[in-house]
KEMIDO-800829 format. One record per residue (C-alpha): z, x, y; residue number from 0. Coordinates in nm, 4 decimals. Layout:
! KEMIDO-800829
up; east; north; nr
Z; X; Y; NUM
...
//
This chain:
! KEMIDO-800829
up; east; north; nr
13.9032; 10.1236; 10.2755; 0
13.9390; 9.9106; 10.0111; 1
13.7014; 9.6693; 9.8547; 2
13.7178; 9.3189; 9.9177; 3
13.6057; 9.0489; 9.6946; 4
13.5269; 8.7082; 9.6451; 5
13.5547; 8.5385; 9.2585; 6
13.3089; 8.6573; 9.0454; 7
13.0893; 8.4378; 8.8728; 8
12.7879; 8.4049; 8.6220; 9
12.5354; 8.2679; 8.7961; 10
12.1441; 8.1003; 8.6358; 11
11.8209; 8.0040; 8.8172; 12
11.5394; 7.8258; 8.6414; 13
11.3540; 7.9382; 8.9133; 14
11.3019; 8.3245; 8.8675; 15
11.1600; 8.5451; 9.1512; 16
11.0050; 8.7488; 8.9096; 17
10.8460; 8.5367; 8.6411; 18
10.8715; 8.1947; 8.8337; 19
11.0604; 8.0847; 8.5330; 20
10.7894; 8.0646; 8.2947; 21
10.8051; 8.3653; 8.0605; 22
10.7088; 8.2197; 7.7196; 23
10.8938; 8.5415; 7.5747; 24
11.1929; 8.6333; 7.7033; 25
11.4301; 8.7137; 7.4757; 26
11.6190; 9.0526; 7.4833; 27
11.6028; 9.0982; 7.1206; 28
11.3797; 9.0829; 6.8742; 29
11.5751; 8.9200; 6.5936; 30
11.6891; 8.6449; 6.8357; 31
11.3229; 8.5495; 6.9043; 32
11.2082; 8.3002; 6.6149; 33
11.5738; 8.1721; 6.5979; 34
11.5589; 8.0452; 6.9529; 35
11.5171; 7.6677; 7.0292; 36
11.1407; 7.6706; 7.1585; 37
11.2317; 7.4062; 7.4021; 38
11.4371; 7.6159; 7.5898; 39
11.2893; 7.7254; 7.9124; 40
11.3324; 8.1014; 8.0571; 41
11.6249; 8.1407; 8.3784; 42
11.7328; 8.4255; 8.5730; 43
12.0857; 8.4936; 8.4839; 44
12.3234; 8.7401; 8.6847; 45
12.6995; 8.8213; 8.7802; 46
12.7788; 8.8801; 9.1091; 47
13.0002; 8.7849; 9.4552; 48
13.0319; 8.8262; 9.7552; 49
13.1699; 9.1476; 9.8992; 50
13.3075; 9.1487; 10.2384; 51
13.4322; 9.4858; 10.3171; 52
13.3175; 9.8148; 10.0969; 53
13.2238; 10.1641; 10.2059; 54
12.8990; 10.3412; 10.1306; 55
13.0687; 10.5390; 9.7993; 56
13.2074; 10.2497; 9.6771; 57
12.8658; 10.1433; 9.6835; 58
12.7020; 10.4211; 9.5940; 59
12.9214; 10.4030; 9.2573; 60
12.8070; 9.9899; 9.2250; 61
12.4409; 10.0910; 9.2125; 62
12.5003; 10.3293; 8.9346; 63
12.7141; 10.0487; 8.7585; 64
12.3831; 9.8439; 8.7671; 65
12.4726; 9.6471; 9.1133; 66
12.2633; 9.6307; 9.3592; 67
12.3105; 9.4384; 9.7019; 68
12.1318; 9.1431; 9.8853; 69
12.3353; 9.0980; 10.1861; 70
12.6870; 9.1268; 10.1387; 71
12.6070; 8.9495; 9.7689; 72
12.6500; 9.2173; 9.5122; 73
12.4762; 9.1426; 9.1778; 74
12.4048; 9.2675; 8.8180; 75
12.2056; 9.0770; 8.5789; 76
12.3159; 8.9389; 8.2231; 77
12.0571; 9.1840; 8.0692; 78
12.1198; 8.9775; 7.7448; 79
12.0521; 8.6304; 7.8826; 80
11.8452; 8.6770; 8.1665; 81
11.4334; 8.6104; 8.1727; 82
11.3702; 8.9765; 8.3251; 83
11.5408; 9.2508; 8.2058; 84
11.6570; 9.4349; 8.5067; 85
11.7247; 9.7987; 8.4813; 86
11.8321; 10.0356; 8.7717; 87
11.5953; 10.2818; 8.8165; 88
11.6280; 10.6295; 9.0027; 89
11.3988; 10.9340; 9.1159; 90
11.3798; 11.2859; 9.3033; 91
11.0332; 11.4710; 9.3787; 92
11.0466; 11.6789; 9.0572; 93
10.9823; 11.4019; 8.8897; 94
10.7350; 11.2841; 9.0712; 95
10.3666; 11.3196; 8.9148; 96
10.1183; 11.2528; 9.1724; 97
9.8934; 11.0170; 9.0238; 98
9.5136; 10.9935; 9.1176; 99
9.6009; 10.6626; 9.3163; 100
9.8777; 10.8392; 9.5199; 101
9.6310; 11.1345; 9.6114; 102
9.4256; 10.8472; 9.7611; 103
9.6852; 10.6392; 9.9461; 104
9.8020; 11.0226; 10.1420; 105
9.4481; 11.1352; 10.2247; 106
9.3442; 10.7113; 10.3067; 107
9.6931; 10.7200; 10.5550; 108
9.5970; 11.1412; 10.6803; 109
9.2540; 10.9885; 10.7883; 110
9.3848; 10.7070; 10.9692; 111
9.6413; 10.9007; 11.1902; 112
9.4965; 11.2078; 11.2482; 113
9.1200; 11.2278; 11.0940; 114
9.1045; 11.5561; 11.2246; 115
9.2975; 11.7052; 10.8983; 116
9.0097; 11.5196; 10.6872; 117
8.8084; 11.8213; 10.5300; 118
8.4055; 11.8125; 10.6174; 119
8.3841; 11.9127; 10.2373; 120
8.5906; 11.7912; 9.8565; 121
8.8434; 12.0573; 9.7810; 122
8.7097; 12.2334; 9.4973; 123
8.8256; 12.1478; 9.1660; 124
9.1587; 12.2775; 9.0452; 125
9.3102; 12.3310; 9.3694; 126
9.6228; 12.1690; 9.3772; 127
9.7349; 11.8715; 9.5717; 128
9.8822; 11.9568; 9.9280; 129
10.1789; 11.7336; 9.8908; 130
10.3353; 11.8405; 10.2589; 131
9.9846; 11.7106; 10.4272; 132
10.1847; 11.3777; 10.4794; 133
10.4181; 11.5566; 10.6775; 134
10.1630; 11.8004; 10.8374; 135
9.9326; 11.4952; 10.9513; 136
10.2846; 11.3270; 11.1083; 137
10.3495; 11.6114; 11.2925; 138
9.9989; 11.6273; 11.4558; 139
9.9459; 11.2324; 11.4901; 140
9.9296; 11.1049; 11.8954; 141
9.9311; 10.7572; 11.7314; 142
10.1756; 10.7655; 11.4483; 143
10.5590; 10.7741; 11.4745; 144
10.8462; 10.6102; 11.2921; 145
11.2094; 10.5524; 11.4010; 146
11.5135; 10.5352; 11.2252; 147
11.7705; 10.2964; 11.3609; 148
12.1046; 10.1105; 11.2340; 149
12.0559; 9.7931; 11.0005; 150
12.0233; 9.5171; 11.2481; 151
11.8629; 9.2002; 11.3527; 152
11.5157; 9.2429; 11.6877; 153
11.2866; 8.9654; 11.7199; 154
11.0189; 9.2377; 11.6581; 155
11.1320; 9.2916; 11.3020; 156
11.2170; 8.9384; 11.2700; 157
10.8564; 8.8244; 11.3203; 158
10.6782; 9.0762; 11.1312; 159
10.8959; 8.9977; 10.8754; 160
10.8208; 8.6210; 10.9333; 161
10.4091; 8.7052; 10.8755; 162
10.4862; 8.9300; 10.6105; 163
10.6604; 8.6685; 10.3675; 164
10.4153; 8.3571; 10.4668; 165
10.1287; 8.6089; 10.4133; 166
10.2759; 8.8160; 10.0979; 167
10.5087; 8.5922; 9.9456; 168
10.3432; 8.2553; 10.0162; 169
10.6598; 8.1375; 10.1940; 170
10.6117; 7.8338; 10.3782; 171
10.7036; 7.8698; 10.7735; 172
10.9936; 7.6411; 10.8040; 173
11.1722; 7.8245; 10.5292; 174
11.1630; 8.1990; 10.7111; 175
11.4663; 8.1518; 10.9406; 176
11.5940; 8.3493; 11.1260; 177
11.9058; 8.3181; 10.9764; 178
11.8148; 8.4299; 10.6370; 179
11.6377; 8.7557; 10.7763; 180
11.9841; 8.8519; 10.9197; 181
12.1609; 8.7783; 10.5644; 182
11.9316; 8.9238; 10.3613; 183
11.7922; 9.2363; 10.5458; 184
12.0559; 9.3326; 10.8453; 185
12.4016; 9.2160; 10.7117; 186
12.5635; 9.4843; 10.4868; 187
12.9633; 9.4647; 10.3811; 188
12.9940; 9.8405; 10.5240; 189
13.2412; 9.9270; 10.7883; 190
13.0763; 9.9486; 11.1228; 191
13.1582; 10.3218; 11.1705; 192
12.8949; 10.3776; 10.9010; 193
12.6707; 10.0576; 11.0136; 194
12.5969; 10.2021; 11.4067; 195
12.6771; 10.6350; 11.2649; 196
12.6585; 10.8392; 11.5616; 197
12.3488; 10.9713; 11.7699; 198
12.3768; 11.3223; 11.5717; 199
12.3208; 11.1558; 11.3057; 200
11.9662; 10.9655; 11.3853; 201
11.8739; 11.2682; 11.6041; 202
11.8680; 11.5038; 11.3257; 203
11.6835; 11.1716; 11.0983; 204
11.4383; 11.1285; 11.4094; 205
11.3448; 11.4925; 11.4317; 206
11.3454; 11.6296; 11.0835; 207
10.9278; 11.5814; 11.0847; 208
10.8465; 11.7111; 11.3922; 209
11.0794; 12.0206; 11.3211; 210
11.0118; 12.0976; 10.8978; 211
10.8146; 12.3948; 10.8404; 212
10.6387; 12.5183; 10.5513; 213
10.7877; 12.7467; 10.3090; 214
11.1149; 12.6966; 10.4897; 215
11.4231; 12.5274; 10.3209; 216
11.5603; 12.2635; 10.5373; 217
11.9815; 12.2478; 10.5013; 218
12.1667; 11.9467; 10.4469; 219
12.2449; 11.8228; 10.8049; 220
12.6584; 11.8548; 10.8929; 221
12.5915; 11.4925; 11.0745; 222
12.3916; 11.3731; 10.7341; 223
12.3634; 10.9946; 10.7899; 224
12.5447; 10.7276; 10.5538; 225
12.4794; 10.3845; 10.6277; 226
12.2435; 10.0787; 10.5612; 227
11.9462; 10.2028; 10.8124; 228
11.5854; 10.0690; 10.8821; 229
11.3032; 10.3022; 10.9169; 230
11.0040; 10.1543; 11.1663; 231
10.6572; 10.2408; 11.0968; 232
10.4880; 10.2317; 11.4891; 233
10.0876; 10.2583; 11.4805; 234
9.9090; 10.2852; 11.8823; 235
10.2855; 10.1462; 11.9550; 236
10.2427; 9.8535; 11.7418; 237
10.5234; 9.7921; 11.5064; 238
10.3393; 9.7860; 11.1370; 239
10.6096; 9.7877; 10.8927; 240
10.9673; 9.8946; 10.8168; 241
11.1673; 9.9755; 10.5440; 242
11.5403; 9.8735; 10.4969; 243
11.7718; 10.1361; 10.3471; 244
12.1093; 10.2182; 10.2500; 245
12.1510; 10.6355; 10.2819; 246
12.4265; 10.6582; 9.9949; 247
12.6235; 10.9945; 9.9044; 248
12.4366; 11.0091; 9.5869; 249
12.0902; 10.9899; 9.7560; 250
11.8882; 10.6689; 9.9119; 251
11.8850; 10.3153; 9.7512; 252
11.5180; 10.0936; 9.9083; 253
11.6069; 9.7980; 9.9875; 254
11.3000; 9.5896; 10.1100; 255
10.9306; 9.7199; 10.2946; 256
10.7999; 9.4631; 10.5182; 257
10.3991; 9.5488; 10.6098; 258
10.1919; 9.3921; 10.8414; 259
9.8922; 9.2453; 10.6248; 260
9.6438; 9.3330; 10.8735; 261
9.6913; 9.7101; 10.7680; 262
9.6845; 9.6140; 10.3833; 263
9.3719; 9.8741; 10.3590; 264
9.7154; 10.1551; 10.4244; 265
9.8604; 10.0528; 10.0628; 266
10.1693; 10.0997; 10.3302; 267
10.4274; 10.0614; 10.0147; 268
10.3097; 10.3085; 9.7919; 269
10.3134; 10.5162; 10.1156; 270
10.6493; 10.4324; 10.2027; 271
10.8023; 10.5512; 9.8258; 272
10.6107; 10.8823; 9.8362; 273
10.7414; 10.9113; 10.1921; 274
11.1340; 10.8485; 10.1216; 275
11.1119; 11.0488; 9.8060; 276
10.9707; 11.3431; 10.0143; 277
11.2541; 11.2772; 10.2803; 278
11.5151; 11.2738; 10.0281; 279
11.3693; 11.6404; 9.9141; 280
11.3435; 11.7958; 10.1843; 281
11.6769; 11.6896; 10.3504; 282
11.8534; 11.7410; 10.0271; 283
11.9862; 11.3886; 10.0039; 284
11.9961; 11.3374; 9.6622; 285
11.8007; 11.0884; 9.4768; 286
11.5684; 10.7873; 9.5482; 287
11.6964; 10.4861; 9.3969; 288
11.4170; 10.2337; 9.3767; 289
11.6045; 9.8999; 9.2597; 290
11.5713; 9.7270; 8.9432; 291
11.2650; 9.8608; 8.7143; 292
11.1377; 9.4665; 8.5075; 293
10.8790; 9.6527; 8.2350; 294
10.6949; 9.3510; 8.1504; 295
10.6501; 9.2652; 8.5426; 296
10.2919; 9.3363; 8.7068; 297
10.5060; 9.3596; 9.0165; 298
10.7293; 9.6340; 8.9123; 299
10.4458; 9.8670; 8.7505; 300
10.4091; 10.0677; 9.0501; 301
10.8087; 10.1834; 9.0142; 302
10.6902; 10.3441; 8.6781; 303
10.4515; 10.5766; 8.8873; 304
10.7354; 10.7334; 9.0401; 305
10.8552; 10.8725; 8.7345; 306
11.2228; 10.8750; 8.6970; 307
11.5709; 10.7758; 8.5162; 308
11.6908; 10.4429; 8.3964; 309
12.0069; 10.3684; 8.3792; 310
12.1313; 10.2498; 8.0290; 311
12.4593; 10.0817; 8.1455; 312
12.6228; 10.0334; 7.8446; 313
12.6010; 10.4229; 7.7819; 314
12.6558; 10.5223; 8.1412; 315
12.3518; 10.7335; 8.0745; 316
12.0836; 10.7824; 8.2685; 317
11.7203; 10.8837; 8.0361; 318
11.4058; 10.9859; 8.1414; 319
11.1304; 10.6743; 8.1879; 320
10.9119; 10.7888; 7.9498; 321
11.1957; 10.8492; 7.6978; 322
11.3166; 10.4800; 7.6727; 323
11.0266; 10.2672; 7.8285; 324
10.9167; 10.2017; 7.4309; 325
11.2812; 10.0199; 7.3973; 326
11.1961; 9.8306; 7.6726; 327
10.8434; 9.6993; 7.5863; 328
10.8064; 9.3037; 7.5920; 329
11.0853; 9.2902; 7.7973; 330
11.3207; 9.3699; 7.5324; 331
11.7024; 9.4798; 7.5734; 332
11.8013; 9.9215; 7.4969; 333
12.1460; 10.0353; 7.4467; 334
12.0649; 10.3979; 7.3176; 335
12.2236; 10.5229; 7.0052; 336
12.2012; 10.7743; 6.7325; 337
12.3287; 10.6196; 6.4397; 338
12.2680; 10.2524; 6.3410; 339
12.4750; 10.1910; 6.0858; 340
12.8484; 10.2537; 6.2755; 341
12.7214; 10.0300; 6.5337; 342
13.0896; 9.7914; 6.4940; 343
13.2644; 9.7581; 6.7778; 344
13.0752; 9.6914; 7.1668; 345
13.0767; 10.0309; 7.3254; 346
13.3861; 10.0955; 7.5497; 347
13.2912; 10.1728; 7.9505; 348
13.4845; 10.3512; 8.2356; 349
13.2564; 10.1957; 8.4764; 350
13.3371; 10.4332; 8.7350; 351
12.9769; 10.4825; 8.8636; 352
12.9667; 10.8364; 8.7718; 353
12.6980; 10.7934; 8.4706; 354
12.5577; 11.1372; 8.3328; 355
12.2574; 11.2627; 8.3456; 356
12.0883; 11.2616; 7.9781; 357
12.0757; 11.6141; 7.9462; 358
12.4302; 11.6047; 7.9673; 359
12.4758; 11.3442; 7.7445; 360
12.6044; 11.3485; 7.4308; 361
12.2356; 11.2327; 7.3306; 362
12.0695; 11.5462; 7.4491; 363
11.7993; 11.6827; 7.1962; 364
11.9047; 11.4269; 6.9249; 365
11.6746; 11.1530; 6.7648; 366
11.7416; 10.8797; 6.9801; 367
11.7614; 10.4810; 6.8677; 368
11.7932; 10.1171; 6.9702; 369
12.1108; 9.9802; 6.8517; 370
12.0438; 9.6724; 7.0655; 371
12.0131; 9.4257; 6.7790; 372
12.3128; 9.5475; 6.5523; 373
12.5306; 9.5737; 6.8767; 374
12.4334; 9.2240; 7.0094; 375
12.3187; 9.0087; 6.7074; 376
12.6198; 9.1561; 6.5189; 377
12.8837; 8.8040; 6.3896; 378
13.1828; 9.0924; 6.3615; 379
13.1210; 9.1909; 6.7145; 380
13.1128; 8.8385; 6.8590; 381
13.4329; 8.7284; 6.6341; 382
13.5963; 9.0111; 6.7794; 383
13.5213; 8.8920; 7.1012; 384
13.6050; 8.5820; 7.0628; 385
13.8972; 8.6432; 6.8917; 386
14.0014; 8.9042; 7.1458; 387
13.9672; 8.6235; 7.4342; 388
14.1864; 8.3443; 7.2014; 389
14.4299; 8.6433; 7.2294; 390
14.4502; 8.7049; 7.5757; 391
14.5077; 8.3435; 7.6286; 392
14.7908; 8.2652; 7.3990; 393
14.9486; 8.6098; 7.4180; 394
14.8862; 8.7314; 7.8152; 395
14.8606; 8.3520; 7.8897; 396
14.5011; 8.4811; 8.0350; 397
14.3549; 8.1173; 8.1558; 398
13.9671; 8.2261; 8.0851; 399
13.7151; 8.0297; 7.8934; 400
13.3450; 8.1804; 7.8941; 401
13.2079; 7.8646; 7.7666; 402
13.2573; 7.7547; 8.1189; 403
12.9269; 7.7619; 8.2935; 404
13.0024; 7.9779; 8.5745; 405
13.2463; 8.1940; 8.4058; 406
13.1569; 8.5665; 8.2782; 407
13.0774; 8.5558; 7.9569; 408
13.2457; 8.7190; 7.7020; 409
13.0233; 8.9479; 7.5722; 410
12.7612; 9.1212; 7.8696; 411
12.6180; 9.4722; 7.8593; 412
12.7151; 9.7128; 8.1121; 413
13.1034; 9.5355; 8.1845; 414
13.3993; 9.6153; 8.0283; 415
13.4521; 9.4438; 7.6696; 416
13.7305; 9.1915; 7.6068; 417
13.8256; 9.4224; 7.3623; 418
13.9043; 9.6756; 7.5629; 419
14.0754; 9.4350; 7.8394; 420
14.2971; 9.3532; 7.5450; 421
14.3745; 9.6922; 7.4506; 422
14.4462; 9.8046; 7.8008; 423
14.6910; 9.5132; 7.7825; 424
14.8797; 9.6403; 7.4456; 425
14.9246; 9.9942; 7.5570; 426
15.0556; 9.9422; 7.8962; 427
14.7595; 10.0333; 8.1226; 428
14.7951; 9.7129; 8.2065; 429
15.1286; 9.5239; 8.2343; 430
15.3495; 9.3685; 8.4240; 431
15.3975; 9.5527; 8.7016; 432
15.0062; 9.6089; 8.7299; 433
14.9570; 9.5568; 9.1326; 434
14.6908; 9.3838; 9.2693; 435
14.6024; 9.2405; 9.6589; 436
14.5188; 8.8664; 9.6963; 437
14.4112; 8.6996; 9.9624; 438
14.4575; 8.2960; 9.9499; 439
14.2121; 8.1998; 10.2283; 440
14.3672; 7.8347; 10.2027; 441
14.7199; 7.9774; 10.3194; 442
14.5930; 8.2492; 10.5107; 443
14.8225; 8.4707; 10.3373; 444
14.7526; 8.8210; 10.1877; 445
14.9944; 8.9920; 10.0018; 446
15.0670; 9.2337; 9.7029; 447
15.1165; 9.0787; 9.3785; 448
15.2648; 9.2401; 9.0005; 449
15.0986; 9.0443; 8.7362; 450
15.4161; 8.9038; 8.5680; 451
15.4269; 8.6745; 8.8946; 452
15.0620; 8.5246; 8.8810; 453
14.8917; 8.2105; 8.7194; 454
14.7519; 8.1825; 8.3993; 455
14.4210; 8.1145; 8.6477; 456
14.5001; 8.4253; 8.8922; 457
14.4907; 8.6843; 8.5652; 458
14.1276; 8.5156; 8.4356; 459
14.0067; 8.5935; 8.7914; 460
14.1625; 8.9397; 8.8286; 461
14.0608; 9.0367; 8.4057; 462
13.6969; 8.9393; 8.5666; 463
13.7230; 9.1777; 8.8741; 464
13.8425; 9.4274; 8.6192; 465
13.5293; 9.3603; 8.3726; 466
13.2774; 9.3847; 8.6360; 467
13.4157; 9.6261; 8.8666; 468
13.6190; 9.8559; 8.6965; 469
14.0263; 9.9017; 8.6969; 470
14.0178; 10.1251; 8.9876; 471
13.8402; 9.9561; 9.1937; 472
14.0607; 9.6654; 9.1535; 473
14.3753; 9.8219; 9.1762; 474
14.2476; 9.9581; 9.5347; 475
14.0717; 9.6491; 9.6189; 476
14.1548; 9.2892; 9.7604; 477
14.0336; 8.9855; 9.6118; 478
13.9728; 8.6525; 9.7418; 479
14.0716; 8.3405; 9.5491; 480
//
């Protein structure tokens, strides 16, 4: 099926859910810092649209482009202009270090659903840590149980989710609507073969506790479930949390947790990580994708727990946390390289979503840099830029200006350079019989189109698609103007 999307556009709020908009340092580099107006105040910045119609793998590819979903709004942020660096962030259980706090959130959780797994004595020192007693204390529990169920809206969810934000959040009660639960936790731009899956598919998600067994490999299910899902969290039959997820070909991207804050003493969200990543072991689903990773954001300190990969997306690499987290310190911007000084040009992407894993990089074992500053801060690399964009408008008649506010800049990590737009454009990949859908909601009309017959206007909007999304996904896709 192919994608189907709305204009892109570059998109700023003073008002940042993160920092509230009032991060005194927020620059991504260093060098920028003490050359910055002081005046200026700190703003969320992203790219995104709306996406009407995508499957789970196209998806699955966006997230490891640095997208992520809210709704059928799919999003990156400006990593160089934003207040909060966001950076995707992935896991698996082996590399997952159980910290002492984890130990303590299992065995607080094992004691309140079946306290008859609680030891009358402390294990003696250097015993290891029985991860699979979360499992084992699931399987026994009379008043524990969670189902799995297709993304969708019940008054039940709806008002935990309700007491959950005014409690949490500090939302005021007017502003919880209804309404905005649906868009933001039970709308998804999936097809709705893969929105409602089949009952093999939950049976086998349903059952996989009560039926896992101790030194015994569990296989991938035939009926393995793809879809945006919610898992519900029932205590004595009382509905204490759920978690909203999108089961991915890759592995599992966490959406949201909703808790009830009467159970706070359960530390229900560190529960619910160490829970998904254990699902996503034992049912050999790939890996846990945890959502955007801010290092200089109290909030997102618990992520770091979980060990893991982030995603350098100008690279297409994924490196270890612990590699690259001293890049990211004070909120700073990484683009890993190995050699400063032939930093000239921005680096080229195939934004595919098929990044590489750093051992198979061509970083692996090799002293590793930031080349953030020379790449970003560099006047050759914005004059080419610039220079590249004054091209594509006289020469490809390519109506785009990025000093318009909503327009994508022209240089952003982790999208395809002009440079490389323009290049495309001299050897052929793209020319004039380059196809591409439109849909002009205003005429109701959707049709094929070569790009000799569109407007100056129409090729800025489709060279933005391209930048964000990739060429494939463009080609195959349909966008609306």
């Amino acid at each position: 099926m192919p994608i189907v999307m709305d204009t892109p556009r570059n998109l700023s709020e003073r008002r940042c859910g993160y920092c509230h908009g009032s991060k005194p340092d927020y620059f991504a580099l260093e060098s920028v810092k003490n050359h910055h107006d002081s005046n200026t105040h700190s703003q969320s910045v992203i790219l995104g649209t709306s996406v009407l119609s995508m499957s789970s793998k196209d998806y699955d590819e966006l997230i490891n482009m640095g997208f992520r979903r809210s709704g059928i709004f799919l999003y990156k942020p400006d990593l160089l202009r934003t207040c909060c660096r966001q950076y995707t962030i992935r896991t698996r259980f082996d590399y997952l270090k159980l910290t002492k706090e984890h130990r303590k959130v299992i065995n607080r959780f094992v004691k309140e659903i079946c306290p008859e797994m609680v030891p009358n004595h402390e294990p003696k020192k250097g015993i290891a840590f029985d991860f699979s007693k979360l499992i084992k204390a699931q399987q026994k529990s009379t008043r524990f149980r969670t189902r799995f169920e297709p993304s969708g809206f019940s008054q039940e969810k709806y008002e935990l989710f309700k007491k959950y934000q005014i409690s949490v959040h500090g939302d005021k009660p007017e502003e919880v609507e209804e309404k905005s639960f649906r868009r933001f936790l039970c709308d998804s731009p999936f097809p709705m073969s893969e929105v409602t899956g089949n009952e093999q598919q939950f049976a086998f998600l349903q059952n996989w506790v009560k039926n896992w067994q101790p030194d015994q490999e569990n296989p991938t299910s035939p009926n393995r479930r793809i879809g945006p899902t919610h898992e519900l969290y029932y205590l004595d039959d009382k509905l204490i949390a759920f978690s909203v997820l999108d089961f991915l070909p890759t592995g599992v991207s966490s959406i949201y947790f909703v808790w009830d804050p009467d159970y706070a003493h359960l530390s229900l969200g560190t529960l619910s990580g160490l829970k998904e990543i254990q699902m996503c072991h034992e049912l050999n689903l790939g890996y846990y994708y945890l959502g955007y990773y801010i290092d200089d954001c109290t909030k997102m300190k618990y992520k770091a727990k979980f060990g893991g990969e982030v995603l350098d997306v100008c690279n297409e690499v994924y490196f270890p946390m612990d590699m690259v987290k001293p890049y990211m310190a004070n909120g700073r911007l990484f683009v890993i390289g190995d050699k400063e000084e032939n930093v000239n040009h921005e680096l080229e992407l195939d934004n595919d979503g098929h990044p590489v894993d750093y051992t198979e990089s061509p970083f692996f074992q090799r002293p590793l840099i930031n080349i953030a500053e020379s790449l970003y801060n560099s006047p050759d690399i914005k004059e080419a830029a610039r220079m590249a964009g004054e091209l594509l408008k006289r020469k490809y008649q390519i109506a785009h200006s990025a000093f318009e506010p909503n327009n994508i800049p022209l240089i952003a990590p982790g999208i395809i350079p002009l440079t490389q737009i323009l290049t495309w454009l001299q050897t052929g990949i793209i020319d004039n019989n380059f196809q591409v859908k439109i849909f002009y909601s205003y005429e109701n009309i959707t049709d094929s189109f070569i790009w000799k017959e569109l407007t100056a206007e129409e090729r800025a909007i489709v060279v933005d698609c391209i930048r964000l999304f990739g060429l494939d996904k463009v080609q195959n896709g349909l966008i609306i103007m």
